[in-house]
Gaussian input, Z-matrix of N, CA and C with variables (Angstrom, degrees):
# hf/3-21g

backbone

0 1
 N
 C     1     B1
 C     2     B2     1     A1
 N     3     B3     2     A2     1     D1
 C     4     B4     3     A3     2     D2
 C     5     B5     4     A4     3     D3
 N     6     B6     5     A5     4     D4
 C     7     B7     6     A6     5     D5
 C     8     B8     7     A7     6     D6
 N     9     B9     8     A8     7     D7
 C    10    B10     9     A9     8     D8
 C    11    B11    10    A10     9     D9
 N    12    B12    11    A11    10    D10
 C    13    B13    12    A12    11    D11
 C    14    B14    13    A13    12    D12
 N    15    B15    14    A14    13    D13
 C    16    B16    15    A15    14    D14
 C    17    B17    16    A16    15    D15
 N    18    B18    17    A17    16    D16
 C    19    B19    18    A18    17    D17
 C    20    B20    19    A19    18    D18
 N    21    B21    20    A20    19    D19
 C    22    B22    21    A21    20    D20
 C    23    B23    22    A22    21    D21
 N    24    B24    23    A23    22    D22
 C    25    B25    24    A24    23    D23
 C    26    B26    25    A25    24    D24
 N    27    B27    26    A26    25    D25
 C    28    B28    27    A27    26    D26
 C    29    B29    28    A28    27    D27
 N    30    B30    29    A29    28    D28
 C    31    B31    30    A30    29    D29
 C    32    B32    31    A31    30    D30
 N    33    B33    32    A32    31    D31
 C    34    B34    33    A33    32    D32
 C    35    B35    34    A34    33    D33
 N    36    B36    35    A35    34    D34
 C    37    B37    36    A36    35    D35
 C    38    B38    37    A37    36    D36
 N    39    B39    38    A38    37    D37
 C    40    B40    39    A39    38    D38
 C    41    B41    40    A40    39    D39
 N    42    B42    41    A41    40    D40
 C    43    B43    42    A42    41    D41
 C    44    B44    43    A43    42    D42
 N    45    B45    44    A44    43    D43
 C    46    B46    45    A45    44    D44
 C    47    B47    46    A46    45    D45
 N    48    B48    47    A47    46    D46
 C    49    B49    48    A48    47    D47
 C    50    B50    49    A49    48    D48
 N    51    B51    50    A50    49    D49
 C    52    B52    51    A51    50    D50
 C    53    B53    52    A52    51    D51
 N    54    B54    53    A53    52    D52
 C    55    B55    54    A54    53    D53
 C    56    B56    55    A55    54    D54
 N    57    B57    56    A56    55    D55
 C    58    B58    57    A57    56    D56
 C    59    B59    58    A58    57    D57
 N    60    B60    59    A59    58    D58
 C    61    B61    60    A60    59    D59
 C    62    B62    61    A61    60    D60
 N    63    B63    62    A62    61    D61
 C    64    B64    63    A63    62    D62
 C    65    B65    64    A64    63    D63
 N    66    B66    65    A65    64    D64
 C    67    B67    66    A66    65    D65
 C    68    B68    67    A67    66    D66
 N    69    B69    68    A68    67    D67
 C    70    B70    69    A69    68    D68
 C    71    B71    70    A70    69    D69
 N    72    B72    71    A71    70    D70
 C    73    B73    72    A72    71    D71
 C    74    B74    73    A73    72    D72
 N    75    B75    74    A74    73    D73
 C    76    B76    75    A75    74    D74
 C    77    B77    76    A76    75    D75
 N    78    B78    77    A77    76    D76
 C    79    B79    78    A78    77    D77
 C    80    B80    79    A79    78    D78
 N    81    B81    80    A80    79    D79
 C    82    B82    81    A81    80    D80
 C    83    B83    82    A82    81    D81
 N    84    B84    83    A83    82    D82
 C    85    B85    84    A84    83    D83
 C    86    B86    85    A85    84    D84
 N    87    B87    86    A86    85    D85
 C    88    B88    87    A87    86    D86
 C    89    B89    88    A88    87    D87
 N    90    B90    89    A89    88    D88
 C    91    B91    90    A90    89    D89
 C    92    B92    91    A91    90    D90
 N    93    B93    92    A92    91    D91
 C    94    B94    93    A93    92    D92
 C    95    B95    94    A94    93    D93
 N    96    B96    95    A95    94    D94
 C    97    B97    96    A96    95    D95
 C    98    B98    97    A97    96    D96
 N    99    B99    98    A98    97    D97
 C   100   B100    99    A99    98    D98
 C   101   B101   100   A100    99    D99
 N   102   B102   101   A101   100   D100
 C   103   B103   102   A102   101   D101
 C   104   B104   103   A103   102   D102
 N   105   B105   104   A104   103   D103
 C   106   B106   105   A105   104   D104
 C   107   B107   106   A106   105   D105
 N   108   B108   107   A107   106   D106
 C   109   B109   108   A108   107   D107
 C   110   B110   109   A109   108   D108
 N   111   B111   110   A110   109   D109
 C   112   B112   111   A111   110   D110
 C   113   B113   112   A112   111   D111
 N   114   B114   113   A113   112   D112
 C   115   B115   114   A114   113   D113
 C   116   B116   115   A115   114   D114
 N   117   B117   116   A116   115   D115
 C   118   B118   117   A117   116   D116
 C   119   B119   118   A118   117   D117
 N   120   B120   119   A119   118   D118
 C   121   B121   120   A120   119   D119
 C   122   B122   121   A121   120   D120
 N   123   B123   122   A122   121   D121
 C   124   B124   123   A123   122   D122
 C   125   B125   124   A124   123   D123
 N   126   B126   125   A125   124   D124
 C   127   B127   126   A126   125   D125
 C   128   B128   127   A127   126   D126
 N   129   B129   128   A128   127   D127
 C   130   B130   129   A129   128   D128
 C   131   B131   130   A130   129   D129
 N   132   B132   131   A131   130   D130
 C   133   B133   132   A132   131   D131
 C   134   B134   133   A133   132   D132
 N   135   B135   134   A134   133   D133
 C   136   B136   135   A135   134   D134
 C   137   B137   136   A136   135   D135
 N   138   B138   137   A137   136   D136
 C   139   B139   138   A138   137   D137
 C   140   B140   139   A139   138   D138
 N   141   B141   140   A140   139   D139
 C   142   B142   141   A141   140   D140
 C   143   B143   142   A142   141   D141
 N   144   B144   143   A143   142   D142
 C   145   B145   144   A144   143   D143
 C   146   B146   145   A145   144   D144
 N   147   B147   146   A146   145   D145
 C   148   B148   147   A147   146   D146
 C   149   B149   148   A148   147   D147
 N   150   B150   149   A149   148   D148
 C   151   B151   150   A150   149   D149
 C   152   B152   151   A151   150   D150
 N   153   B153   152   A152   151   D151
 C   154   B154   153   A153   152   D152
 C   155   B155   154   A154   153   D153
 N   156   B156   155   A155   154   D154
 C   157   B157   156   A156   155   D155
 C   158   B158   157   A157   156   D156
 N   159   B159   158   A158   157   D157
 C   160   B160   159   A159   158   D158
 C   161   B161   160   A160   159   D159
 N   162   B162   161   A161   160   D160
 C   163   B163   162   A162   161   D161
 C   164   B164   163   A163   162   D162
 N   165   B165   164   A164   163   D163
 C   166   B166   165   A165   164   D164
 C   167   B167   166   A166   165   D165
 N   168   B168   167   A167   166   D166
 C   169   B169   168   A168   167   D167
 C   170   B170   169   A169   168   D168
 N   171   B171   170   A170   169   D169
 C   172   B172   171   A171   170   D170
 C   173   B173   172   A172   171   D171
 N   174   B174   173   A173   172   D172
 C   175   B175   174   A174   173   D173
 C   176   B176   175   A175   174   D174
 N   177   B177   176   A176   175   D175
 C   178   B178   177   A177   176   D176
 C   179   B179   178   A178   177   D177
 N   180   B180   179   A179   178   D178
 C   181   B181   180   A180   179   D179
 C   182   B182   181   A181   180   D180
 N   183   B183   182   A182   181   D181
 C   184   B184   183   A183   182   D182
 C   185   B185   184   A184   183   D183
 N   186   B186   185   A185   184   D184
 C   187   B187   186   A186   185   D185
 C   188   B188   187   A187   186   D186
 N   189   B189   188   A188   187   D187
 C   190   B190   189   A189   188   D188
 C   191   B191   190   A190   189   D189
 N   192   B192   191   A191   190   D190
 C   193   B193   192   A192   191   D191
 C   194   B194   193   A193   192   D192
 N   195   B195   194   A194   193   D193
 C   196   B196   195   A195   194   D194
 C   197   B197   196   A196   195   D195
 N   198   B198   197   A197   196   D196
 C   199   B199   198   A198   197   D197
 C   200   B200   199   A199   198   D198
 N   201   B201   200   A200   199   D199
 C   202   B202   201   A201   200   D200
 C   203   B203   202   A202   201   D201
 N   204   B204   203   A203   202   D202
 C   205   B205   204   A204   203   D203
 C   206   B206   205   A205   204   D204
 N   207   B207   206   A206   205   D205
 C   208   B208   207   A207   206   D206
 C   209   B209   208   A208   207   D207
 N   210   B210   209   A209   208   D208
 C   211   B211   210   A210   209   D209
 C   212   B212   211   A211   210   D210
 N   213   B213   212   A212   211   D211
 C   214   B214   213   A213   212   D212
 C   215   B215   214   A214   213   D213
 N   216   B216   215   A215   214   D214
 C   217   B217   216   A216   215   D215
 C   218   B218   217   A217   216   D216
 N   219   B219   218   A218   217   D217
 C   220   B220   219   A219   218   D218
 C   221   B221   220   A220   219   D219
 N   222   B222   221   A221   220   D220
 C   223   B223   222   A222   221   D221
 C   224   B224   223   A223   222   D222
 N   225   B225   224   A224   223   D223
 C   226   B226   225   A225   224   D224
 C   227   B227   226   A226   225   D225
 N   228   B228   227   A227   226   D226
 C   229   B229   228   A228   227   D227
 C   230   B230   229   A229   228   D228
 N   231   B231   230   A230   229   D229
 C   232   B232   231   A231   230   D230
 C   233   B233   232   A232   231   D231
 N   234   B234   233   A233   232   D232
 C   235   B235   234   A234   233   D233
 C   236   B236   235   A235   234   D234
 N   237   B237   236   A236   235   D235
 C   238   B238   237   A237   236   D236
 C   239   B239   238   A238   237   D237
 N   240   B240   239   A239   238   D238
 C   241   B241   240   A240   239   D239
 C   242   B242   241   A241   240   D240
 N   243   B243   242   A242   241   D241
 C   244   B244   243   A243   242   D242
 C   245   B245   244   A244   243   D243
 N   246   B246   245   A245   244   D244
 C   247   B247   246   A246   245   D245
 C   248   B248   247   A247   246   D246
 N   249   B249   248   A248   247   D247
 C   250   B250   249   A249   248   D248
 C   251   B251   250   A250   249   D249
 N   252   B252   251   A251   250   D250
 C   253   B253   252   A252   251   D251
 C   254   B254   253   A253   252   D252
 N   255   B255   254   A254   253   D253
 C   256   B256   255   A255   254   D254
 C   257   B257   256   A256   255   D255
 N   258   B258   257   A257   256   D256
 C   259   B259   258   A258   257   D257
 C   260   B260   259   A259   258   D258
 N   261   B261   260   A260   259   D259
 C   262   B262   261   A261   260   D260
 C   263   B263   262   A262   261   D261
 N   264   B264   263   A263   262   D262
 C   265   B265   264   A264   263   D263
 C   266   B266   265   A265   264   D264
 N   267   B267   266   A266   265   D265
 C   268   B268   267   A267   266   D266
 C   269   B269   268   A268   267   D267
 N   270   B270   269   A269   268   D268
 C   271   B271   270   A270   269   D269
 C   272   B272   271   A271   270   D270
 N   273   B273   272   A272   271   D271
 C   274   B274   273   A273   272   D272
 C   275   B275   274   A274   273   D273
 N   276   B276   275   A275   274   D274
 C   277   B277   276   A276   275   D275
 C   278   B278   277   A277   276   D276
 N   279   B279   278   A278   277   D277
 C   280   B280   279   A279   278   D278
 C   281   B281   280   A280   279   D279
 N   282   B282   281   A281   280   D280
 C   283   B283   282   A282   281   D281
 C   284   B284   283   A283   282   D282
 N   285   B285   284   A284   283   D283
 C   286   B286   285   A285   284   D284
 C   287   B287   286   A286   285   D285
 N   288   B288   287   A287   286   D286
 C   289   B289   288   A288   287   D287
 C   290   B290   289   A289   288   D288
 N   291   B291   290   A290   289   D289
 C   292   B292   291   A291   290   D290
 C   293   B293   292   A292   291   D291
 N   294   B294   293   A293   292   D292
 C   295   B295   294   A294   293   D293
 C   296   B296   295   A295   294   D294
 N   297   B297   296   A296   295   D295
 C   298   B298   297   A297   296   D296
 C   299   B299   298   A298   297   D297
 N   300   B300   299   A299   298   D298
 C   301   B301   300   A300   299   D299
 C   302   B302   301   A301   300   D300
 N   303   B303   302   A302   301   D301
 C   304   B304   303   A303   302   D302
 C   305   B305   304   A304   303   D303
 N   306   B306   305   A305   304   D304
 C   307   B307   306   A306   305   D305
 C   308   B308   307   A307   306   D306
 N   309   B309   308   A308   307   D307
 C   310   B310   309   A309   308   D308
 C   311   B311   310   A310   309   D309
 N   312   B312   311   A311   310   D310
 C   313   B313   312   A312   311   D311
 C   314   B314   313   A313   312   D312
 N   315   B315   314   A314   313   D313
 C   316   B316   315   A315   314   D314
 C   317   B317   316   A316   315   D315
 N   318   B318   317   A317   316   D316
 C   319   B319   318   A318   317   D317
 C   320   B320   319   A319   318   D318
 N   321   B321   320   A320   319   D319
 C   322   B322   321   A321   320   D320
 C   323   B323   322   A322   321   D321
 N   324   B324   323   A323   322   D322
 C   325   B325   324   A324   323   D323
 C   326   B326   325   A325   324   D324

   B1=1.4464
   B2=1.5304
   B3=1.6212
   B4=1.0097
   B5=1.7697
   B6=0.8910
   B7=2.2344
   B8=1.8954
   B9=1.4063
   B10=1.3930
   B11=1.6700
   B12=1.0484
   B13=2.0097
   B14=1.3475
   B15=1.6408
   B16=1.8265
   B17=0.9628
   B18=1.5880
   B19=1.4188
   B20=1.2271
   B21=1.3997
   B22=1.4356
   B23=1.7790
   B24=1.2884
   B25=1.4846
   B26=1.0109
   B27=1.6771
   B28=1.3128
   B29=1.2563
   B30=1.0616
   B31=1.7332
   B32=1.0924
   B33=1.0545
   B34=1.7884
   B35=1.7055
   B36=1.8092
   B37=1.8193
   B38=1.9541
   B39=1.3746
   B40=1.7788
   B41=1.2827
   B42=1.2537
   B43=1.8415
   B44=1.4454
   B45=1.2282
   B46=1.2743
   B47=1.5571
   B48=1.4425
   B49=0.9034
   B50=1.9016
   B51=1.1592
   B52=1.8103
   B53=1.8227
   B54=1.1730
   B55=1.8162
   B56=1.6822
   B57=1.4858
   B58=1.6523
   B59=1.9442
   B60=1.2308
   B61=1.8534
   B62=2.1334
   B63=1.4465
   B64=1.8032
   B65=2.0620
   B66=1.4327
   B67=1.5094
   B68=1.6642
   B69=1.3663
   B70=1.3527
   B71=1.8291
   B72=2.3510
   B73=1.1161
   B74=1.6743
   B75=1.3514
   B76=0.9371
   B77=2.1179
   B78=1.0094
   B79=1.6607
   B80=2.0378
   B81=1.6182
   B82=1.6244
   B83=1.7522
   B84=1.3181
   B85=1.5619
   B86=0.7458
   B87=1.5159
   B88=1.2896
   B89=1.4055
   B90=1.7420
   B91=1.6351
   B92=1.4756
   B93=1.2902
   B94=1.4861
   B95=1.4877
   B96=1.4279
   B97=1.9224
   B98=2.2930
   B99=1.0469
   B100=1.8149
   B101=1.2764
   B102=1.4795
   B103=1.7389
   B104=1.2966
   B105=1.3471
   B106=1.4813
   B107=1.9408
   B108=0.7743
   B109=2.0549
   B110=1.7922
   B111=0.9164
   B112=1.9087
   B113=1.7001
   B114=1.2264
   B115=1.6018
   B116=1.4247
   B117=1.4172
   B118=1.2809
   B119=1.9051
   B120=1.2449
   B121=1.0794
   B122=1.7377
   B123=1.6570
   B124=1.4087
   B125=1.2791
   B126=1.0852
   B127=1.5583
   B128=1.6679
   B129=1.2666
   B130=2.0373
   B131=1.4533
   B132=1.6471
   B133=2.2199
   B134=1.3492
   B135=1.5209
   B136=1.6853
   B137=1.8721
   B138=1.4481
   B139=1.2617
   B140=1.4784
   B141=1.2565
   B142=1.0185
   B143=1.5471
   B144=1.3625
   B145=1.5928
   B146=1.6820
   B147=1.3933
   B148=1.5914
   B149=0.9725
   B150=1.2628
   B151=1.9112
   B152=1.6419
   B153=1.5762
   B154=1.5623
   B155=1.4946
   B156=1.8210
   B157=1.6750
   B158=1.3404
   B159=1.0919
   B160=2.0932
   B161=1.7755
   B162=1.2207
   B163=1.4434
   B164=1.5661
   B165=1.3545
   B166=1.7518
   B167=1.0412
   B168=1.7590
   B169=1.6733
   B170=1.3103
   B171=1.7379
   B172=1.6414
   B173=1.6834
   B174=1.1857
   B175=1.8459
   B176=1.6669
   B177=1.0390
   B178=1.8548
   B179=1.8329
   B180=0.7263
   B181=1.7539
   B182=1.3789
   B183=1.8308
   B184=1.1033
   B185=1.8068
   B186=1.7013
   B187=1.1704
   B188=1.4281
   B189=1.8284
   B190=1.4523
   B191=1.7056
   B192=1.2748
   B193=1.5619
   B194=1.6518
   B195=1.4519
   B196=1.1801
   B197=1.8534
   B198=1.4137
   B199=1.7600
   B200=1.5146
   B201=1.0668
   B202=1.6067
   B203=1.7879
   B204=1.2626
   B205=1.7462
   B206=2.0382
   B207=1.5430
   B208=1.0593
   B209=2.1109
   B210=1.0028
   B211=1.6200
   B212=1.1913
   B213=1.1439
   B214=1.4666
   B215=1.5943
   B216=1.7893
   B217=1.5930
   B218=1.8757
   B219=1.1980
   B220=1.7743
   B221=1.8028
   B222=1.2465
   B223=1.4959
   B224=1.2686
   B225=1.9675
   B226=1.1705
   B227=1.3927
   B228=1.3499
   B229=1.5261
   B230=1.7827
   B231=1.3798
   B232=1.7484
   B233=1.1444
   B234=1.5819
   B235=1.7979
   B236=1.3132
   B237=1.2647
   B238=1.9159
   B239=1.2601
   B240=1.3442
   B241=2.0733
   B242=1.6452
   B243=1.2551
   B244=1.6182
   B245=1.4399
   B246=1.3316
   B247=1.4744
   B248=1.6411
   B249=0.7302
   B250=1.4351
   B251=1.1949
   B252=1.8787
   B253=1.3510
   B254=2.1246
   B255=0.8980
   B256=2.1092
   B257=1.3993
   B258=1.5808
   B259=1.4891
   B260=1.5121
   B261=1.6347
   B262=1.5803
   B263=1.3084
   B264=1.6763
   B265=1.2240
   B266=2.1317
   B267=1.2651
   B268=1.8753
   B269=1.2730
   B270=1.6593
   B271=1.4853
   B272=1.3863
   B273=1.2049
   B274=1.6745
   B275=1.2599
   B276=1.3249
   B277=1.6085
   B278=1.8038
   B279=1.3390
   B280=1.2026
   B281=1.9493
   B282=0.9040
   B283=1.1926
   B284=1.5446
   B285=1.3655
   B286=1.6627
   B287=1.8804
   B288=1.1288
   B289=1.9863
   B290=1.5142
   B291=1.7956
   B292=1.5870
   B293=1.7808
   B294=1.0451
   B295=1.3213
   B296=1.3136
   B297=1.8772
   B298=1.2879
   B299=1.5146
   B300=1.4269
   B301=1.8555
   B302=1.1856
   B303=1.4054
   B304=1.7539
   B305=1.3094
   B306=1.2210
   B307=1.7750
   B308=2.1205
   B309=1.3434
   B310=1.6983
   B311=1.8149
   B312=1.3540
   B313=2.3716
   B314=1.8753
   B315=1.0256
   B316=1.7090
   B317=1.3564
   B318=1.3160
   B319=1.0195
   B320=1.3033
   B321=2.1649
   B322=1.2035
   B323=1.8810
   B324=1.5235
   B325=1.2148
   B326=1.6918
   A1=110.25
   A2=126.84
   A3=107.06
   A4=119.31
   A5=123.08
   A6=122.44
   A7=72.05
   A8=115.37
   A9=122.60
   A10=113.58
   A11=104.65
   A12=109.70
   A13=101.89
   A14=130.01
   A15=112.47
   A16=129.62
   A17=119.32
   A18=120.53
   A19=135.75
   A20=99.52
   A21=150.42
   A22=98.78
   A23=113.65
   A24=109.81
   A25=138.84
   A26=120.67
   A27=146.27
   A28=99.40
   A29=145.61
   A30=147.05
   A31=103.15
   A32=160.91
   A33=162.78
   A34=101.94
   A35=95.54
   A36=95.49
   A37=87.37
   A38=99.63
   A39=100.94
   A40=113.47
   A41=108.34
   A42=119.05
   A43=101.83
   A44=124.28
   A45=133.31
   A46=95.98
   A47=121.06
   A48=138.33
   A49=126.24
   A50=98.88
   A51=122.19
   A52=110.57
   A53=85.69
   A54=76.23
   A55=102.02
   A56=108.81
   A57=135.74
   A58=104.35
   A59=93.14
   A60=80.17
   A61=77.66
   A62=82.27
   A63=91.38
   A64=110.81
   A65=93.84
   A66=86.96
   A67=95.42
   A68=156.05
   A69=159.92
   A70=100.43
   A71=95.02
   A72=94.43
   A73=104.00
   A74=115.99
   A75=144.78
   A76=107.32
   A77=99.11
   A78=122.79
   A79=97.58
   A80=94.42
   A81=90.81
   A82=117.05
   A83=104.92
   A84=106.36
   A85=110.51
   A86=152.00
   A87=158.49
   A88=118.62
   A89=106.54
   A90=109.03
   A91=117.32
   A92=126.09
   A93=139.53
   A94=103.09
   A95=119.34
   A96=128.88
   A97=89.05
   A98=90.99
   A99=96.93
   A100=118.06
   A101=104.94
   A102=119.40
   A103=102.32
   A104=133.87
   A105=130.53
   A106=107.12
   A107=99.63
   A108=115.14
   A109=81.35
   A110=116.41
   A111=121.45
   A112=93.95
   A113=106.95
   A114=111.31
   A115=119.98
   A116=128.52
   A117=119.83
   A118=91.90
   A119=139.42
   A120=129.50
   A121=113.58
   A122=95.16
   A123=101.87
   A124=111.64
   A125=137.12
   A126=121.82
   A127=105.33
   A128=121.77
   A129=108.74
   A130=97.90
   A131=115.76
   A132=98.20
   A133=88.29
   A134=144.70
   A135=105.45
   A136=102.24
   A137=123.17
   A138=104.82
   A139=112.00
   A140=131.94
   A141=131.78
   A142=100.19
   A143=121.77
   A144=124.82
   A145=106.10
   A146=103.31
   A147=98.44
   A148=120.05
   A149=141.13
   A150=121.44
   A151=124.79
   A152=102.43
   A153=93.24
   A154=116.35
   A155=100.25
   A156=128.42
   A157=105.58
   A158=100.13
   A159=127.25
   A160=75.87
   A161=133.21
   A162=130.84
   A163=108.48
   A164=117.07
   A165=117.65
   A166=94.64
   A167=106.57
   A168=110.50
   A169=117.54
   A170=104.09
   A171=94.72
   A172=115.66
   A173=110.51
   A174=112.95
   A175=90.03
   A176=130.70
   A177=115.02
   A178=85.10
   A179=166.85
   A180=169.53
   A181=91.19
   A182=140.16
   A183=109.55
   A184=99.53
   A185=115.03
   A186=132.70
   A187=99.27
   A188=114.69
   A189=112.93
   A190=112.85
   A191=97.58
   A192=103.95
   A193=112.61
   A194=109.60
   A195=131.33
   A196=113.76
   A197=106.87
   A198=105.32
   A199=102.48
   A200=148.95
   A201=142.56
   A202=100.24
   A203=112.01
   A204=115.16
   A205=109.59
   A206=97.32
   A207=78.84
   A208=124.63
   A209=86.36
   A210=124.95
   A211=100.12
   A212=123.35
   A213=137.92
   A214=124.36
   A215=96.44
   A216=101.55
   A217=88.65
   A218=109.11
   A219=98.16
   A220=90.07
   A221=139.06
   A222=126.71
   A223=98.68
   A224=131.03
   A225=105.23
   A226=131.13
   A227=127.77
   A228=121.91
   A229=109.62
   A230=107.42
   A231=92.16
   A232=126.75
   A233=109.49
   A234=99.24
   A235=118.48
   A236=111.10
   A237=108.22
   A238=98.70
   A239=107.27
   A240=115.46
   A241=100.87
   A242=104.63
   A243=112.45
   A244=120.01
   A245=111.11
   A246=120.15
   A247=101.76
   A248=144.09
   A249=125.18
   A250=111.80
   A251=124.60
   A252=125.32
   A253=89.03
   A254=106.36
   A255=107.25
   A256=96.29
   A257=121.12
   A258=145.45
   A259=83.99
   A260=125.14
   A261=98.63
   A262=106.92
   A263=136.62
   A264=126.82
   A265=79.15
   A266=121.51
   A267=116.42
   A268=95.63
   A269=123.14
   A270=140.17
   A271=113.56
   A272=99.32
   A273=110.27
   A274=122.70
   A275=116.39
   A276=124.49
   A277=89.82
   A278=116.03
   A279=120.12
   A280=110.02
   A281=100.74
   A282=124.99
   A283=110.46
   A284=107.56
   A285=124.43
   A286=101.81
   A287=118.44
   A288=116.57
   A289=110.87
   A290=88.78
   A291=91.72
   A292=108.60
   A293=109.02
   A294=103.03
   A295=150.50
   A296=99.53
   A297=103.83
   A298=109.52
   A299=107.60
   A300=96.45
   A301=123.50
   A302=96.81
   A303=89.72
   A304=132.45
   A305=113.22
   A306=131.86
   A307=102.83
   A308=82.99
   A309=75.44
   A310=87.53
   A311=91.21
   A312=96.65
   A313=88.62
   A314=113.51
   A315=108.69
   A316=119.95
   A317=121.89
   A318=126.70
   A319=119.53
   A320=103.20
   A321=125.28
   A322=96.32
   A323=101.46
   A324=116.81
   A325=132.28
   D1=-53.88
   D2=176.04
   D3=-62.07
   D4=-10.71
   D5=-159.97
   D6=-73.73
   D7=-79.78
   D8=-174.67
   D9=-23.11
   D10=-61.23
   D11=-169.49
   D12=-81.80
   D13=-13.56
   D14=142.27
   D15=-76.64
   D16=-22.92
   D17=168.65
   D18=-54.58
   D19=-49.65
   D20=155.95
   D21=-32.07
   D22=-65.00
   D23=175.59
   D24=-77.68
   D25=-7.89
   D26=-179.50
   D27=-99.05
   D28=-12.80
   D29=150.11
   D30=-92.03
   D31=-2.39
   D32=109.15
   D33=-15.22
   D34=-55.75
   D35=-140.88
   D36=-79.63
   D37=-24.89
   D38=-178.84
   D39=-57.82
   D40=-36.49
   D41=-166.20
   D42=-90.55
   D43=-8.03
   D44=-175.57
   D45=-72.97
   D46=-70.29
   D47=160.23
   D48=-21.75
   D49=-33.61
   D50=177.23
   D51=-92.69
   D52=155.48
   D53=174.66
   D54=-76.59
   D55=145.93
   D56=-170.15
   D57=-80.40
   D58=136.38
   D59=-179.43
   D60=-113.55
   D61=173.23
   D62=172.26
   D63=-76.53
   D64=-26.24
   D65=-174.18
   D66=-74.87
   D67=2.21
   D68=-152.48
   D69=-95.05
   D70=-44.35
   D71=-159.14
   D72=-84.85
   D73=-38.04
   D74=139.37
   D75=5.73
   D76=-96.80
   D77=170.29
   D78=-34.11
   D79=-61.40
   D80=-178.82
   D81=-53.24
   D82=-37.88
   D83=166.10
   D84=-49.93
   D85=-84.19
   D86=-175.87
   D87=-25.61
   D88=-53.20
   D89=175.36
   D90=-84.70
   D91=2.80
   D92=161.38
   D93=-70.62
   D94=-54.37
   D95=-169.52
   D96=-65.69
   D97=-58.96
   D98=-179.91
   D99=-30.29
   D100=-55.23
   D101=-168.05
   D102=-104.12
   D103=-8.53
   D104=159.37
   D105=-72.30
   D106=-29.66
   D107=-172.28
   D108=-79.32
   D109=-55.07
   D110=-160.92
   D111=-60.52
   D112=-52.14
   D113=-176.89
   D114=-71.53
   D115=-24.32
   D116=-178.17
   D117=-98.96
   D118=-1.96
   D119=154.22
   D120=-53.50
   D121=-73.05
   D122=173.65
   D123=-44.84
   D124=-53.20
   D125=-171.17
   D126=-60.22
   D127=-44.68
   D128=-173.44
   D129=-58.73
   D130=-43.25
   D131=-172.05
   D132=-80.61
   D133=-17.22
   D134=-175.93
   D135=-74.02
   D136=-30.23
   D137=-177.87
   D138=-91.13
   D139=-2.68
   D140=167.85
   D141=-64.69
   D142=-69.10
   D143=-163.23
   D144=-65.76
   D145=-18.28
   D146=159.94
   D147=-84.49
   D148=-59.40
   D149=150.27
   D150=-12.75
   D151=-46.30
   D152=-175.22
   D153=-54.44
   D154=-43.54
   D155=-176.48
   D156=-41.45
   D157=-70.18
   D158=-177.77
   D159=-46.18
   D160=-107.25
   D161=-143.97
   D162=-43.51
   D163=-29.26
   D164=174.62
   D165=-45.37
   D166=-61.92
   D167=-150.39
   D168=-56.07
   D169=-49.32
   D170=-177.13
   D171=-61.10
   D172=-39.10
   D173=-172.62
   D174=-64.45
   D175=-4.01
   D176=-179.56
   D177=-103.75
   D178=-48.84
   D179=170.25
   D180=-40.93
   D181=-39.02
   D182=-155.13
   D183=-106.02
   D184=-11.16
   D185=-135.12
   D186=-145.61
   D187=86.55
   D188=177.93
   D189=-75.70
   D190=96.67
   D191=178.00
   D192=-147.11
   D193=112.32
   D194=166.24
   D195=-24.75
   D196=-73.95
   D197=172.64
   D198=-47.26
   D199=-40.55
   D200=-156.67
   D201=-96.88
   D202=-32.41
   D203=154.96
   D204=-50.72
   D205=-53.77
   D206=-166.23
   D207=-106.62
   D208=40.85
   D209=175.91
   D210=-100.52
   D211=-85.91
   D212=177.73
   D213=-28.02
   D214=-37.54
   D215=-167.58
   D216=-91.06
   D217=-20.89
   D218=-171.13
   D219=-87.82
   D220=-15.67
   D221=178.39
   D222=-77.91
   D223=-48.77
   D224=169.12
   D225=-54.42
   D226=-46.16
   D227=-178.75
   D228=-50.11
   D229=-46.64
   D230=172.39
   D231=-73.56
   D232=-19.76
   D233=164.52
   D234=-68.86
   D235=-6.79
   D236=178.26
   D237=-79.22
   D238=-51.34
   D239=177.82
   D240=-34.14
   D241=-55.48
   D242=-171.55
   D243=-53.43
   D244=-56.45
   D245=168.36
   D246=-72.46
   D247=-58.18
   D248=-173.48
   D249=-37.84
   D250=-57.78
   D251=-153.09
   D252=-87.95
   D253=-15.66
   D254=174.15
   D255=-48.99
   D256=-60.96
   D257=-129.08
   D258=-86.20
   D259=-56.43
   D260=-169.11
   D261=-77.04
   D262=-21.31
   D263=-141.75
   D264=-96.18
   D265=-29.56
   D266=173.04
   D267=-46.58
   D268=-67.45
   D269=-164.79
   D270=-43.72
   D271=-39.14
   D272=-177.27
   D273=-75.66
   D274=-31.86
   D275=-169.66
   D276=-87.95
   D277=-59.82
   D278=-175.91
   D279=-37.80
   D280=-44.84
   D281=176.38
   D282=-45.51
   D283=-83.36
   D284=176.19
   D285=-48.10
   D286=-25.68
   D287=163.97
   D288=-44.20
   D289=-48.69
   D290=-167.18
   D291=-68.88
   D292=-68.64
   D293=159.04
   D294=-7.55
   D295=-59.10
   D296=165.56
   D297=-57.52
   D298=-47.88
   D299=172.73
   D300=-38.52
   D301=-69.49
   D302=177.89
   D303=-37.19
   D304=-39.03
   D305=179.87
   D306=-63.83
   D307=-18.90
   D308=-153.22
   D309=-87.55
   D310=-32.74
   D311=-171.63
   D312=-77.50
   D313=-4.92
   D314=170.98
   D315=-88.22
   D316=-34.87
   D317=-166.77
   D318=-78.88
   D319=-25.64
   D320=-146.33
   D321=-96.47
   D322=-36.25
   D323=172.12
   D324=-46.50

């Protein structure tokens, strides 16, 4: 998802560059509603799988056990995966806002 929604913006920043038709801005609406739906997905499993983490953690505080140590330490490493890939795919949409502006003070110009 993210390779796509940079690609995605680097054919934005080209056409930016080109004169803008309305069906351009049009299309960007559409893939703004797409990757806004993609992002509030990712956000319910990143706090979901952070809840799971949080509940590992406390049952490993109450429960000295090696397998539940090492559960816990592989749920944290994928919750970083999780927030990492959240952080570009927020960046990205936030991103394509700006854009659409620009497209829109282009069009208007």
């Amino acid at each position: 998802m993210k390779k796509y929604l940079y690609d995605y913006i680097n054919d934005l920043e080209k056409k930016l560059k080109n004169d803008i038709k309305k069906s351009d801005i049009d299309e960007l609406i559409n893939k703004i509603n797409f990757f806004s739906h993609e992002r509030l997905i990712h956000l319910i499993v990143t706090l979901f799988f952070a809840l799971i983490t949080l509940g590992f953690t406390i049952v490993c505080f109450n429960y000295s056990n090696y397998f539940l140590y090492c559960i816990t330490l592989i749920l944290y490493v994928m919750l970083l995966f999780y927030v990492v890939h959240y952080y570009y795919l927020e960046n990205g949409v936030q991103y394509l806002y700006k854009v659409y502006d620009k497209m829109i003070k282009k069009i208007n110009n």
